[in-house]
N, C-alpha and C positions, 0 to 999 in steps of 0.2 A: 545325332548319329556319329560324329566326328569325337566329339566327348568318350562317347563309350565305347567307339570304333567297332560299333556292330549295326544290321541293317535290318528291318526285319522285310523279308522275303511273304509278299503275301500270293496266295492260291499258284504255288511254286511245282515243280513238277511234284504229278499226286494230287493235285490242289490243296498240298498243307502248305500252312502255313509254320515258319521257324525264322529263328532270332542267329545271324551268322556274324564272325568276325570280319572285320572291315580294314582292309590293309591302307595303310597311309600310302603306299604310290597307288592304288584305284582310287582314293579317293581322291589325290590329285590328277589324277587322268579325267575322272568323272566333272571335275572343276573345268578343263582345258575343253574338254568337248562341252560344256553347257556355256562356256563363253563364246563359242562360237555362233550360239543359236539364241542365247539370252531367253527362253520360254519362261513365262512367267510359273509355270509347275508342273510341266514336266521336263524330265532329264530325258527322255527319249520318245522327242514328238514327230508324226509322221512326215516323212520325209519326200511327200507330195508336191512338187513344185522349186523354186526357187528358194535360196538360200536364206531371202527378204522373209519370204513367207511363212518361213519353219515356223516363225514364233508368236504366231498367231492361228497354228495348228489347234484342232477342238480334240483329236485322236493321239494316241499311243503309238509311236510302229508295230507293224503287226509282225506276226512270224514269218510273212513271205519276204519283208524288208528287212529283216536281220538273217537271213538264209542269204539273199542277194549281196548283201553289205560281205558275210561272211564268206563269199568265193571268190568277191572282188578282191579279196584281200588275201588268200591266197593263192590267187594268180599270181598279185602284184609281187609275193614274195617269192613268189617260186619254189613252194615248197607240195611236198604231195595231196592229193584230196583228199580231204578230212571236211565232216561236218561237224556241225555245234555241236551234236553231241560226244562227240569223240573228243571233248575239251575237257568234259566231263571224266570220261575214263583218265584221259592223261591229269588230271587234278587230282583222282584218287589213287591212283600209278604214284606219281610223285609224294604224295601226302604221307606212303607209306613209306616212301624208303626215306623220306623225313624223320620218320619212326614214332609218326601217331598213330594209334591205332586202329583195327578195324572198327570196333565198336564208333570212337571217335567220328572216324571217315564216315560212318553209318550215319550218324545225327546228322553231320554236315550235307549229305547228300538226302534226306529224307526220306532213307531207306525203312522199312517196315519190318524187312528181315537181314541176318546178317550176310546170307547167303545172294543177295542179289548184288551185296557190297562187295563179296570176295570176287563174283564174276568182272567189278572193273579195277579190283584192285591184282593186276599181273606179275607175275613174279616175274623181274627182272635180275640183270646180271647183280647190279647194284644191291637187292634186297639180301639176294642170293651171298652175297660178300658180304654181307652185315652180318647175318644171321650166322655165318661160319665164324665172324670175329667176336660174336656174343657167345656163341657154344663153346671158343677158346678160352676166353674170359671167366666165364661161369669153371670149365673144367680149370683150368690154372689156379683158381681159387681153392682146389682141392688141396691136401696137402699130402700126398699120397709115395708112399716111401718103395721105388721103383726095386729097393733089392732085395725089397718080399716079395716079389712077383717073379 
């Protein structure tokens, strides 16, 4: 996993399965939180009990425990309500004005159609500013002799 810095994602939203890239600070985060639970194979074992006990968990966390984990943590930050899934849009939001592309974004989200990709990928001020300094760019490249017009 670390070698090829990719993950593979199994029965993921959709229930497909796909192969993603693997960023070196999550996978040091994912190192920082498995040292604290030491489970012998899973990275994210149910969080039933005392801290002793994590890791000797026979379960997975379920969805109701990363829903909980995830509003703990935005109280903590004080930031506005947002659920997991809107982690998702804001991943495809940013992806874009990174300037990958929709298609890209699509694979990465396990989108079937492109059309469901463009619904989380939002046009922001930023995309909005790119895409005027790409239209400059492209026309600039013109060589267009202003006193024939």
């Amino acid at each position: 996993m670390r070698k090829r810095r990719r993950v593979h994602i199994r029965r993921g939203k959709g229930h497909k399965d796909r192969m993603l890239p693997f960023p070196e600070l999550t996978y040091h985060a994912l190192r920082a939180l498995w040292r604290k639970h030491r489970h012998p194979y899973l990275l994210f074992p149910s969080t039933q009990g005392k801290l002793e006990t994590v890791c000797q968990a026979t379960n997975h966390m379920d969805r109701g425990s990363t829903q909980v984990a995830m509003k703990v943590l935005v109280k903590e930050c004080g930031i506005k309500k947002i659920s997991i899934h809107s982690l998702r849009h804001s991943f495809a939001t940013h992806l874009l004005e990174r300037g990958l592309s929709l298609r890209h974004i699509q694979g990465l989200l396990g989108h079937s159609s492109p059309t469901t990709t463009a619904r989380y990928a939002h046009l922001t001020e930023v995309t909005e500013q790119d895409s005027l300094t790409a239209i400059d760019n492209l026309i600039n490249c013109l060589h267009i002799n202003l006193r024939r017009l």
